[in-house]
RODO-2510 file (C-alpha; in nm, 4 decimals, decimal comma):
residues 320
     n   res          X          Y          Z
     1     x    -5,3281    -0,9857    -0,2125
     2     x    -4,9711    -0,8684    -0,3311
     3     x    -4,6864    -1,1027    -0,2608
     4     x    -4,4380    -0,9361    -0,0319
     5     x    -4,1446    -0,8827    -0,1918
     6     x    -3,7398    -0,9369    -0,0491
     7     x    -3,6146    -0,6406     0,1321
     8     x    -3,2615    -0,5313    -0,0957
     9     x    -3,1940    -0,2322     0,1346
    10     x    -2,9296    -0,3516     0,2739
    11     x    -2,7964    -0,3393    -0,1003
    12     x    -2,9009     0,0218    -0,1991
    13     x    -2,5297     0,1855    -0,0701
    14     x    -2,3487    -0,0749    -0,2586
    15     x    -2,0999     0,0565    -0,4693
    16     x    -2,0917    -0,3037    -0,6807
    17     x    -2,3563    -0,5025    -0,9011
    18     x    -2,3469    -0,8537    -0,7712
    19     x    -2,3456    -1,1154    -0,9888
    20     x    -2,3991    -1,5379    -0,9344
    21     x    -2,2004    -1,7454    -1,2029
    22     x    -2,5138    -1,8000    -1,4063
    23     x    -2,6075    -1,4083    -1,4151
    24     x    -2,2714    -1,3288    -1,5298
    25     x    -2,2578    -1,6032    -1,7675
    26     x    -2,5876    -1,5090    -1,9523
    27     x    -2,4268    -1,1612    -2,0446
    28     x    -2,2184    -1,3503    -2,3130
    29     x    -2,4674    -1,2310    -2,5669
    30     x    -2,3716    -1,5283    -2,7951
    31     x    -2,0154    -1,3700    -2,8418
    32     x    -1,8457    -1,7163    -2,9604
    33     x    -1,5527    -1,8566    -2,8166
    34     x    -1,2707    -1,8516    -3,0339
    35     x    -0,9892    -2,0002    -2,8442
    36     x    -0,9528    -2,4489    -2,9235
    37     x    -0,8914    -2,6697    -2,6220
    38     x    -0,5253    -2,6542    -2,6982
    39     x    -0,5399    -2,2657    -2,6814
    40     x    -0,6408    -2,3037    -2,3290
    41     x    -0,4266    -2,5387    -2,2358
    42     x    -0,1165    -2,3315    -2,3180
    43     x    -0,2799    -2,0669    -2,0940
    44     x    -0,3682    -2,2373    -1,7897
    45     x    -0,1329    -2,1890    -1,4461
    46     x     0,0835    -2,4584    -1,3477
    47     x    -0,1629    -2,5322    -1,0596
    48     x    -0,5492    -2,4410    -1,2056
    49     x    -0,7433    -2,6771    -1,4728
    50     x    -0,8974    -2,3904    -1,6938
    51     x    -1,2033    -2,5644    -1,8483
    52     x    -1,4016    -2,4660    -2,1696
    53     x    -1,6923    -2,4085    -1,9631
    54     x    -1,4764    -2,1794    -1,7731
    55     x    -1,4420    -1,9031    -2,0533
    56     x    -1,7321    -1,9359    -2,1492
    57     x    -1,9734    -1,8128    -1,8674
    58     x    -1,6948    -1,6111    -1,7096
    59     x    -1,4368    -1,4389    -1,9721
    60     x    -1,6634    -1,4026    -2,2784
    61     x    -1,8906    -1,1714    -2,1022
    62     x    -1,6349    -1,0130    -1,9495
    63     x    -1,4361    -0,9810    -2,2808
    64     x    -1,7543    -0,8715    -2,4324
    65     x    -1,7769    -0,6069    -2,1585
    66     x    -1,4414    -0,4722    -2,1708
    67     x    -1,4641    -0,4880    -2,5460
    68     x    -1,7322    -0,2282    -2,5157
    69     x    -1,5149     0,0200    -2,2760
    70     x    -1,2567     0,0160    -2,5185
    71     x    -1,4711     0,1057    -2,8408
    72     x    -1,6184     0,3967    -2,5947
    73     x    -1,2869     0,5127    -2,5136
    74     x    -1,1691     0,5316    -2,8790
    75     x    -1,5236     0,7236    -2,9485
    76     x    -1,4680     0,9867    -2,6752
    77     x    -1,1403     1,0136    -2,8648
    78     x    -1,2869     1,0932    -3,1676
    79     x    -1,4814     1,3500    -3,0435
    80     x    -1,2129     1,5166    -2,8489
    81     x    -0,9970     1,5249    -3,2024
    82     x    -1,3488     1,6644    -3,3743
    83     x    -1,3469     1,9496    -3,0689
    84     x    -1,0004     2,0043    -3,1296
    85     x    -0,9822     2,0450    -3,4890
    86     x    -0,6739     1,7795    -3,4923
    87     x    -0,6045     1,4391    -3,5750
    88     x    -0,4421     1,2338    -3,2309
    89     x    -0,2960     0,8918    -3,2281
    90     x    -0,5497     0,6641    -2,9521
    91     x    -0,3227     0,5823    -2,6773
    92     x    -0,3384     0,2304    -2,5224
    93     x    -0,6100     0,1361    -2,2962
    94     x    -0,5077    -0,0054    -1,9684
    95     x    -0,6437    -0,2828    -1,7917
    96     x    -0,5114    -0,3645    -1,4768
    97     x    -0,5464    -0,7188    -1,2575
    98     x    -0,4699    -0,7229    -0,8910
    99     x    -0,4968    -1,0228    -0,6443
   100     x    -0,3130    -1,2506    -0,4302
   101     x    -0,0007    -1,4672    -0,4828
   102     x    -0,1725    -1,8173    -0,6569
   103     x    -0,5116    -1,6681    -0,7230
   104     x    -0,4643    -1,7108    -1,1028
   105     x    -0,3899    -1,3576    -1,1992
   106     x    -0,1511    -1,4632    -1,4786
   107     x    -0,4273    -1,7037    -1,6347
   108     x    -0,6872    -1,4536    -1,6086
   109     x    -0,4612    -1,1934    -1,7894
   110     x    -0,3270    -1,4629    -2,0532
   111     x    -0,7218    -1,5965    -2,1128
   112     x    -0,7889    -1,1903    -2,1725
   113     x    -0,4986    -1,0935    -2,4105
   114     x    -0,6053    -1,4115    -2,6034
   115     x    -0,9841    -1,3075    -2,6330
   116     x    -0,9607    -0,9422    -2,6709
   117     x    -0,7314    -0,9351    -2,9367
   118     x    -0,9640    -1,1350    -3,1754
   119     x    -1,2071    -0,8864    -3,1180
   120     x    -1,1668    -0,6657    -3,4435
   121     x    -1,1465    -0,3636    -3,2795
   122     x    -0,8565    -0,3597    -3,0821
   123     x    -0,6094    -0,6600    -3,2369
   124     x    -0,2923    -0,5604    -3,0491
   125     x    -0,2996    -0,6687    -2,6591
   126     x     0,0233    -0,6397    -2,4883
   127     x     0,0692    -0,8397    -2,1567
   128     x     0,3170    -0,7155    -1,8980
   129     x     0,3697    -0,7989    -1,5018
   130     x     0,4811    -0,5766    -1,2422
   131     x     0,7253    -0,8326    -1,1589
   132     x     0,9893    -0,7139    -1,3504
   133     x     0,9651    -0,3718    -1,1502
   134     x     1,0987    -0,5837    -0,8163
   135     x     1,4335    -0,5108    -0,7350
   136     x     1,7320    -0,6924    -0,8196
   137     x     1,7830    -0,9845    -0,5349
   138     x     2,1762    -0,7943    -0,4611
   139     x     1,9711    -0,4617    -0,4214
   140     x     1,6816    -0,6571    -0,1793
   141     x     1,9956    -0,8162     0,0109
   142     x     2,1755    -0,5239     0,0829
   143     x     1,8002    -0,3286     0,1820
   144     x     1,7636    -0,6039     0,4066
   145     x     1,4090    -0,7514     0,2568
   146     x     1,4596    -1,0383     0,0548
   147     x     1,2425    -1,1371     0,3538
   148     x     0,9178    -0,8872     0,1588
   149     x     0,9683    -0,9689    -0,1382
   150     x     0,6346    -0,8677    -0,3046
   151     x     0,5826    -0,6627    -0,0492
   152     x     0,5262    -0,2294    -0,1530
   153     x     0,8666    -0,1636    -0,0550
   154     x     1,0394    -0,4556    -0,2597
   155     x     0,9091    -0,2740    -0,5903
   156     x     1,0688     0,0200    -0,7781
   157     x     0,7566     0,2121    -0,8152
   158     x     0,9096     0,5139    -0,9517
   159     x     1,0142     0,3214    -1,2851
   160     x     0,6984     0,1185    -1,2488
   161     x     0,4923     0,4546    -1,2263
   162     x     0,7217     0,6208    -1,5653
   163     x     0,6733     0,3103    -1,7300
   164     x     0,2950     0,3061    -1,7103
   165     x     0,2992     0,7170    -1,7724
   166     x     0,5305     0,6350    -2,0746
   167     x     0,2498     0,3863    -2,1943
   168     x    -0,0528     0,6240    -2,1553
   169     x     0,1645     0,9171    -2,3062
   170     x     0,1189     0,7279    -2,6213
   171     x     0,5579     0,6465    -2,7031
   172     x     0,6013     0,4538    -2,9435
   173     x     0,8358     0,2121    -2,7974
   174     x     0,8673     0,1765    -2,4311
   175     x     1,0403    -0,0819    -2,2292
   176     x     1,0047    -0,2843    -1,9050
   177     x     1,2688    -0,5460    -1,7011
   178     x     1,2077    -0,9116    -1,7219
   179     x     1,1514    -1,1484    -1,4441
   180     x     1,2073    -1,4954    -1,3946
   181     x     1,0766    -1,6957    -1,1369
   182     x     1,3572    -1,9593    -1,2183
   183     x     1,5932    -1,7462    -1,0625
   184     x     1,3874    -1,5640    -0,8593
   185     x     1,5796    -1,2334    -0,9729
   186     x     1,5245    -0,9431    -1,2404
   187     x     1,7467    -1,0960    -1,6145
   188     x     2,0163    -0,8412    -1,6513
   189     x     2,0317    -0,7090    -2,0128
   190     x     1,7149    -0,8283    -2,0850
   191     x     1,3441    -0,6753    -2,1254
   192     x     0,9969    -0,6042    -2,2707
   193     x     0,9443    -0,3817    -2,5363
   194     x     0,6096    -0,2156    -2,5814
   195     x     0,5130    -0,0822    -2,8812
   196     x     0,1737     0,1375    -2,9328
   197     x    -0,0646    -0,1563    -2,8591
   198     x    -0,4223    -0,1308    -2,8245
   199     x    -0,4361    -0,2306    -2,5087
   200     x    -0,2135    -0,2908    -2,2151
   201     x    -0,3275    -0,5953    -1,9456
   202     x    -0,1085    -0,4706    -1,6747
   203     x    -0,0875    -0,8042    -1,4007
   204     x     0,0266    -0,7747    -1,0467
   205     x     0,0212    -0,7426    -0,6838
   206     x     0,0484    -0,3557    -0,6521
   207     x    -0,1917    -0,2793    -0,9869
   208     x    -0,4252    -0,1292    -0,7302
   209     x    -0,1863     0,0295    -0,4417
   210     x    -0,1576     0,4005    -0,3510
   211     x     0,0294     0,6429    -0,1295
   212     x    -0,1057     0,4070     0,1942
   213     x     0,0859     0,1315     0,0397
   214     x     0,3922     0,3827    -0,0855
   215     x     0,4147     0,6481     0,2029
   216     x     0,7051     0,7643     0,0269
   217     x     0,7137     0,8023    -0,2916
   218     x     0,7616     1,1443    -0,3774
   219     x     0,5373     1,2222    -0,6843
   220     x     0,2198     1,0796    -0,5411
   221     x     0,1201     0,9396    -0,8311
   222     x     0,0465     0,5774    -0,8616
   223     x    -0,0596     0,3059    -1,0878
   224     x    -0,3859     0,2956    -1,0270
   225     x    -0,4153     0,6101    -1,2208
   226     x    -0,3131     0,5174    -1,5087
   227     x    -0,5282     0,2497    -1,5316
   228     x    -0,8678     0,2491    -1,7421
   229     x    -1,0517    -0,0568    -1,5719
   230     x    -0,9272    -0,2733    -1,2980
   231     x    -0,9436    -0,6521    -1,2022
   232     x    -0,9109    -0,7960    -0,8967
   233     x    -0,9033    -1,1694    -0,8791
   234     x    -1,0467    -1,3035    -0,5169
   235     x    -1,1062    -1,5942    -0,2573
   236     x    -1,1047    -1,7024     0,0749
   237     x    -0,7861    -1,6700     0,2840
   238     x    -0,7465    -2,0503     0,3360
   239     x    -0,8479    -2,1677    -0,0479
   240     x    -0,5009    -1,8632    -0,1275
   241     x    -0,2595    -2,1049     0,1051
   242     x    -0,4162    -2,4339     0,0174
   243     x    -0,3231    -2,3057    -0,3853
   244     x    -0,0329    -2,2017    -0,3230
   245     x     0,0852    -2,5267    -0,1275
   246     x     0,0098    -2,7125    -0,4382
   247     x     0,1831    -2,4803    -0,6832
   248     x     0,4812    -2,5038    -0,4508
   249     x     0,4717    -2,9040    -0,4626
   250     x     0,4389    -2,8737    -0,8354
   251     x     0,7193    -2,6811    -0,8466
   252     x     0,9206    -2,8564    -0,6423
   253     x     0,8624    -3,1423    -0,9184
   254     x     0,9473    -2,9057    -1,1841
   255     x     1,0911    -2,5747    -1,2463
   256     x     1,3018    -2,6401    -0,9049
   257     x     1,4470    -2,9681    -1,0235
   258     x     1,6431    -2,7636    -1,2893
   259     x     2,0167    -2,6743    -1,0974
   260     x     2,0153    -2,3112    -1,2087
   261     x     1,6656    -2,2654    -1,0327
   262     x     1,6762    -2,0608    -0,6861
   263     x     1,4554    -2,2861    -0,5142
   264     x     1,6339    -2,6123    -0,6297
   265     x     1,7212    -2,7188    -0,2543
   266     x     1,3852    -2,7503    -0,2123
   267     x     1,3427    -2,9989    -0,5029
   268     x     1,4951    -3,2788    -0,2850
   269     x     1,2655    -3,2606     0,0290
   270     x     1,0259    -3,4921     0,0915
   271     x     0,6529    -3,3679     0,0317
   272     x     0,5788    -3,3958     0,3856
   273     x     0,9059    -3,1802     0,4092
   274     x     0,7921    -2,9378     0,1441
   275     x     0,4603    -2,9301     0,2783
   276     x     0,5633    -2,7224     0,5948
   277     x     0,8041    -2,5377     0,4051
   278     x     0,5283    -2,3734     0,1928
   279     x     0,2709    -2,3470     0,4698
   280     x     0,5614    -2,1329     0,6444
   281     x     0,6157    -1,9265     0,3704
   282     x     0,2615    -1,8495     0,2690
   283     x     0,2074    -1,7576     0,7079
   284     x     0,5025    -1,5061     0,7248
   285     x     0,5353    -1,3389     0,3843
   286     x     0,2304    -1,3880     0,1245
   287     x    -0,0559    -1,4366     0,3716
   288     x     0,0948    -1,1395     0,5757
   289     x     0,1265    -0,9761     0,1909
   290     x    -0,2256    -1,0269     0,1103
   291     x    -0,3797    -0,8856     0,4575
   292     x    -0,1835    -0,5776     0,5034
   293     x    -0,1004    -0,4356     0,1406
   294     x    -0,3218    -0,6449    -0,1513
   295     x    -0,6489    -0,7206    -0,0195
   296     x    -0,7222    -0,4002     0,1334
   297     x    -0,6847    -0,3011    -0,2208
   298     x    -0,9666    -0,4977    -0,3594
   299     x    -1,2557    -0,2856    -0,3086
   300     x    -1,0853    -0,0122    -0,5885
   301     x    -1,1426    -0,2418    -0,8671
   302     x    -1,3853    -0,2114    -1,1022
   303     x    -1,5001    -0,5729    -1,1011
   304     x    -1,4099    -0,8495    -0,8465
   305     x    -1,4040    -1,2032    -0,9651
   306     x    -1,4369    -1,4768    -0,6777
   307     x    -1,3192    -1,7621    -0,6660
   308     x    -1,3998    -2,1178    -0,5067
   309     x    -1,2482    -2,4453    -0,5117
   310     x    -1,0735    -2,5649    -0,8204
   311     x    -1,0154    -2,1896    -0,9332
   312     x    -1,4047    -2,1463    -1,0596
   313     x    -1,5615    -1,8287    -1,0709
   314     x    -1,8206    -1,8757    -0,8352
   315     x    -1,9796    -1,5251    -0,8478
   316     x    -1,8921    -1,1151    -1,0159
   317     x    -1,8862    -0,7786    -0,8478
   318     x    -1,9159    -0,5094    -1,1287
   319     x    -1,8696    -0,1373    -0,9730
   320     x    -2,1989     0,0856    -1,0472
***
């Protein structure tokens, strides 16, 4: 008597590979981790406790993984230089990771510069955020939306778009604006310089947004397609505020205790105080962020990485 197997049809028009935690992690192959416990804890968010365990079932496969695009990529350019007769310089491949405001993109994109540039193949990782590519507070004040910032329209996506274009065009040297969330404003005089890495993690809200997001922008070209592979970094709605409510109360310890920061009002409220602050901030700019222009977004990424409580990787989504 044959054992009646589970019906997967409603998986066949899937456009992803699903993946629990354990699945994932047994694609590691026995790639070793190469990163100490101090490593890790110099990459870690303010608000996340990146564990060992962590890297090891979720970014060594997926460093393993994206190791493998990249040698494929510099093959394919081998053979196009054997078609061609001519000898071409690789140009950086781009990896791009989009999610929500206190997801953990920035860990995720430190704990992958870190690992894929001990892989032999491609030593030179360059890190850069699309922050720096949000206009200057005096420019947001007199557009009247300091209100959106992070929002599409709070972004310069024309220089975001040539600096990204500049990258793939293989320059030698190219240059992006610096951020700082001290000041909560662009550092005049000062910026990035990019020169001919390997690869290029490129971390932000907009990584993944097109003409929907950018009605108009005049070249139609975005981002997106300049990037090679594409993160984004998930969870539920409520786990987003509850993070970023914790991050704020961190801060408000911290960075915002330092006189020069932009937020350094809030550093003497009371938590209670603070609290309600954040939970208003996250309900009528980020959360409204997240549903209208970054998670509609999600489902043009390559691989999804979701999240549960305490910032674990709970299970993959790898496109087919």
């Amino acid at each position: 008597m044959k054992t009646k197997q589970p019906s997967t049809q409603h998986n066949i028009h899937s456009a992803y590979m699903h993946f629990e935690r354990q699945q994932w992690a047994n694609l590691r192959d026995n790639v070793a981790l190469t990163l100490s416990e101090y490593n890790l804890k110099q990459l870690q968010g303010i608000n996340e406790s990146l564990s060992t365990q962590e890297v090891i079932d979720i970014y060594l496969p997926l460093s393993r993984l994206l190791n493998l695009y990249v040698k494929a990529q510099q093959y394919r350019h081998t053979v196009r230089d054997k078609f061609l007769k001519s000898s071409n310089e690789n140009v950086p491949y781009i990896i791009g990771i989009a999610g929500s405001v206190a997801v953990g993109k920035s860990t995720t994109a430190r704990i992958l510069q870190a690992l894929l540039s001990h892989w032999p193949e491609h030593p030179k990782v360059a890190l850069v955020t699309t922050d720096g590519f949000l206009r200057p507070n005096q420019e947001l004040v007199a557009r009247n939306l300091m209100h959106k910032k992070g929002f599409p329209e709070s972004f310069d996506i024309k220089a975001l778009v040539d600096f990204v274009a500049a990258i793939k065009s293989g320059e030698a040297h190219v240059s992006a604006p610096l951020y700082s969330h001290l000041t909560y404003d662009i550092l005049p005089e000062q910026s990035i310089c990019v020169e001919k890495p390997d690869i290029v993690i490129l971390e932000g809200l907009n990584v993944l947004q097109t003409a929907i997001n950018y009605p108009n922008h005049p070249d139609r070209i975005f981002v997106s397609d300049f990037v090679d592979f594409s993160i984004f970094v998930d969870a539920e709605t409520h786990l987003l505020k509850e993070w970023y409510i914790q991050r704020f109360l961190k801060f408000r310890e911290g960075a915002f205790t330092d006189p020069n920061a932009y937020f350094h009002s809030y550093s003497k409220m009371s938590e209670e105080e603070a609290t309600v602050i954040a939970g208003k901030i996250w309900d009528e700019i980020n959360g409204v962020n997240l549903q209208e222009n970054i998670r509609p977004t999600r489902n043009r990424a390559n691989l999804i990485l979701k999240k549960a409580t305490n910032h674990q990787v709970s299970s993959v989504k790898l496109r087919k």
